[in-house]
Every structure is written in C-alpha cells, then in structure tokens.
C-alpha positions as CSV (number, residue, x, y, z in Angstrom):
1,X,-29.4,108.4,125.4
2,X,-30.7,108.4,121.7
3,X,-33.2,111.2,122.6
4,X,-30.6,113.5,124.1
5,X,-28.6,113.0,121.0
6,X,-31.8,113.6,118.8
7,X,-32.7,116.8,121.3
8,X,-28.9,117.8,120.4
9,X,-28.7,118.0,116.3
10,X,-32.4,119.3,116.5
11,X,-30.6,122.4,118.8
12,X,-27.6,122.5,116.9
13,X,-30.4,122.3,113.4
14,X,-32.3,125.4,114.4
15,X,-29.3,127.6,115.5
16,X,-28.1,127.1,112.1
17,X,-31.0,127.9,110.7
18,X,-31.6,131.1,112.8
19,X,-29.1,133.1,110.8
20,X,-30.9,133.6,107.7
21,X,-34.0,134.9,109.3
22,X,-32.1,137.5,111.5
23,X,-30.8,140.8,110.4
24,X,-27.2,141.4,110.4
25,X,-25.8,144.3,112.5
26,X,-22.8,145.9,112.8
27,X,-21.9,148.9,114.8
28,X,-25.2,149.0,116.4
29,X,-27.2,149.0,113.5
30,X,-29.6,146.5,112.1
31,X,-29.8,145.7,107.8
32,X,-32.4,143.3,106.7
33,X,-30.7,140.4,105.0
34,X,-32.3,141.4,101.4
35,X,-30.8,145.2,101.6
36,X,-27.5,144.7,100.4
37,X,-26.4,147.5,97.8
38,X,-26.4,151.4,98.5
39,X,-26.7,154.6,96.3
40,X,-25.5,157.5,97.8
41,X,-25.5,160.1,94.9
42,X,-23.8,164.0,95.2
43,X,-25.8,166.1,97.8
44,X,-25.8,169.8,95.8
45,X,-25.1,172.8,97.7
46,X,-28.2,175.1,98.1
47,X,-26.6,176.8,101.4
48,X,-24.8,179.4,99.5
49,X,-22.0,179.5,102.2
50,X,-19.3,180.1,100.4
51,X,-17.4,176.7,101.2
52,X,-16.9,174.9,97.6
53,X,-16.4,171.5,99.2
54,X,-19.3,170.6,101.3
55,X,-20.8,168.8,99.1
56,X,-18.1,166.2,98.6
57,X,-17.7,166.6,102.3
58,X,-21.1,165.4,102.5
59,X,-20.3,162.6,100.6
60,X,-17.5,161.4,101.5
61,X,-18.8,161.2,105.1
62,X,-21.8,159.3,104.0
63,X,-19.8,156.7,101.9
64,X,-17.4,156.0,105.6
65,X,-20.8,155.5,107.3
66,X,-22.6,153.3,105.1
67,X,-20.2,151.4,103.2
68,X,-17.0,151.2,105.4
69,X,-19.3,151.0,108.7
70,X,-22.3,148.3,107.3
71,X,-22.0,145.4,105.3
72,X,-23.8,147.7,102.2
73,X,-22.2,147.1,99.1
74,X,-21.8,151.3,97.1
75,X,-23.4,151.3,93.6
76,X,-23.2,154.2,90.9
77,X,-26.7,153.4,89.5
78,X,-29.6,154.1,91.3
79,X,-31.5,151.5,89.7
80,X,-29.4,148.7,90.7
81,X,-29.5,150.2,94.4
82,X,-31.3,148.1,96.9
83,X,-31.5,151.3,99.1
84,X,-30.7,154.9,98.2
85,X,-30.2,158.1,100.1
86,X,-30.4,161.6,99.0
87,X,-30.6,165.1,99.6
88,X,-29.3,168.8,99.6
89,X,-27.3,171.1,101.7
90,X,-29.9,173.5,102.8
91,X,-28.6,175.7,105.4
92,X,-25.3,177.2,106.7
93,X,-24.7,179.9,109.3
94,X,-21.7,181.4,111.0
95,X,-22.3,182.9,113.9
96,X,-21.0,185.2,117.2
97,X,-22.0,182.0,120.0
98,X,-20.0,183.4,122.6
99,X,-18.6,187.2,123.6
100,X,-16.0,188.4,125.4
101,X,-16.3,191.4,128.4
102,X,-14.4,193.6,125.3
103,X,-17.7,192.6,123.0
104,X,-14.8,190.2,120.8
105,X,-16.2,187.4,119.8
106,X,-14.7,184.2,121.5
107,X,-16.2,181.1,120.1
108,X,-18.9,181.1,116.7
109,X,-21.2,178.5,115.6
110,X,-21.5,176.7,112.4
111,X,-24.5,175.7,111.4
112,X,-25.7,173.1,108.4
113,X,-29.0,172.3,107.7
114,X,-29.1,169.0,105.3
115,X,-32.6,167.6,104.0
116,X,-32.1,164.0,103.2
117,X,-34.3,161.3,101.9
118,X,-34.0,157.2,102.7
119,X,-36.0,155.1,100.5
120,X,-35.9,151.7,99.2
121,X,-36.2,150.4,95.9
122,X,-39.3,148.0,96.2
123,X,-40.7,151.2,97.8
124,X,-43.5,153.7,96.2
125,X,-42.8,155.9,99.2
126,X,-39.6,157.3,101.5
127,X,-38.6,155.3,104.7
128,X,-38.0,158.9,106.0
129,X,-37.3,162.6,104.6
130,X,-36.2,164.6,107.3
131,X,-33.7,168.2,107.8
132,X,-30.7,167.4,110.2
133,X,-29.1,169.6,111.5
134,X,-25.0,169.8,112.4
135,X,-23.6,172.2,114.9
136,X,-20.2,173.3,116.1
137,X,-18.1,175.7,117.7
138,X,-14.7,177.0,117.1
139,X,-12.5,180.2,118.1
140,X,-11.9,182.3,115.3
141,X,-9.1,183.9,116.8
142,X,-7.1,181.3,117.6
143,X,-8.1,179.0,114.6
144,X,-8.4,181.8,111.8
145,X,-9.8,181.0,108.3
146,X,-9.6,177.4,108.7
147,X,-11.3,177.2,111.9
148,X,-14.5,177.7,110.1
149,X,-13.8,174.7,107.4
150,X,-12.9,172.4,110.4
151,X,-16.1,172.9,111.9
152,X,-18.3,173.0,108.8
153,X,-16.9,169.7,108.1
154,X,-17.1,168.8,111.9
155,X,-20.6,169.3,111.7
156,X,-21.3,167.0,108.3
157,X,-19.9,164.3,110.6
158,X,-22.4,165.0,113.0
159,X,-25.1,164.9,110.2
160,X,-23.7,161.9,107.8
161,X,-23.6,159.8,111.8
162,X,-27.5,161.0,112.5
163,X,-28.2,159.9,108.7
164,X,-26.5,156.9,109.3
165,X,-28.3,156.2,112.7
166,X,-31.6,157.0,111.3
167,X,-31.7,155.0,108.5
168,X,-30.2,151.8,109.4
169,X,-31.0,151.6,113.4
170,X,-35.1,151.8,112.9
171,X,-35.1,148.0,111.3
C-alpha cells in the first residue's frame, strides 16, 4: 500500500514538472517557453499599387495573428523583442482572371507579393526569409471600386495567416 502511494506523488511529481519543459501552443501553433515578446514593425509599401493603406493593413493583420492568436506579448523596441518579424510589400497586380462570351471581364485577381523575415534575438541569422504570396478574386462589376480594397486586404489575411503559420508552427 505504501508503494502505490509512493508510485502515486512520484506520477502526480513528474506531470507537474512536465509543463515547464513543454512548449505552449495555442491555435495549432507551438512557442518555446523562452519566446515570449514580439516586434512586429511597419511593413513599407514597395508595390506601388496605388492602395495607401496596405501597409497598416499588413500590420494590423499581423498584430491579430501574433498577439491576439499566441500568448506573445507586442513590443515597440526591437531590442527588447524576443522574436521580431519584418518585411516589405513587394508586389501587387490586378488582373482580368475570368471573361465573359462578350470579352467583359467577370472576376479579376489581386495579387500581393510580401517578403518577410522571422528572426530571433539570440540569433546571428533568420529562422526564415521567404516571399508569400496572397491571392483573391472579386467581380468588378458587381463590387465596383471597393471590390478591389476588399480583396487586397482579403489577400493580406491570407499572407499575415501563412506568416503566422510559418513562423510559429516549425518549433
């Protein structure tokens, strides 16, 4: 009876000490129990599309996924950042993706082309520096002007998510 007791707290000892050597996940993701603060600074334009707000689009996105969707703390100073991520808006077309019998155009594509950069700050070198690429389609002639914002910021949601996937579900 003593050594079923004994077996017991010894169980009940090593589950609680399992915690602090696993990594913590949330949403499918995995974050080493050291990482715990993010820098995430502005993402400048270099598309040229004509959209003044991708860029805090961008942003925005990325802040939702790593701070509201992690247990990352956000910092404003890189050097206080256990992890940082950063890039620029590389690409953007608009294009005809689908035609009509009357040659009108029924659905175009927009497409952004982020490079983006995950490194850590104990680090010399990046975790990753990859382009990613966001897609989507929208009918101009039922959605008008705006058509094209919703999808250019459609497809930063793509991107921010790949970002997202990329740099915290490789641990």
């Amino acid at each position: 009876m003593a050594s079923y007791k004994y077996i017991t707290v010894l169980f009940l000892a090593v589950l609680m000490a399992l915690p602090g050597c696993l990594r913590y996940s949330f949403t499918g993701v995995a974050i080493p129990s050291e990482v715990r603060t993010i820098y995430i600074p502005f993402f400048p334009d270099q598309s040229n599309s004509g959209l003044g707000d991708l860029s805090d689009q961008l942003n925005e996105a990325l802040i939702n996924r790593f701070v509201n969707q992690s247990r990352l703390n956000l910092t404003n100073n890189q050097g206080e950042a256990d992890m940082f991520v950063e890039g620029e808006i590389r690409g953007y077309s608009n294009e005809p993706f689908s035609v009509a019998d009357d040659r009108r155009t029924e659905l175009n594509r927009v497409r952004i082309q982020v490079r983006a950069e995950v490194r850590f700050r104990d680090e010399d070198s990046s975790e990753w520096d990859k382009t990613f690429t966001g897609t989507f389609e929208y009918d101009p002639n039922e959605a008008g002007p705006d058509g094209e914002i919703d999808a250019a910021f459609a497809a930063l949601e793509d991107i921010a998510d790949d970002m997202f996937n990329d740099a915290l579900g490789e641990w």
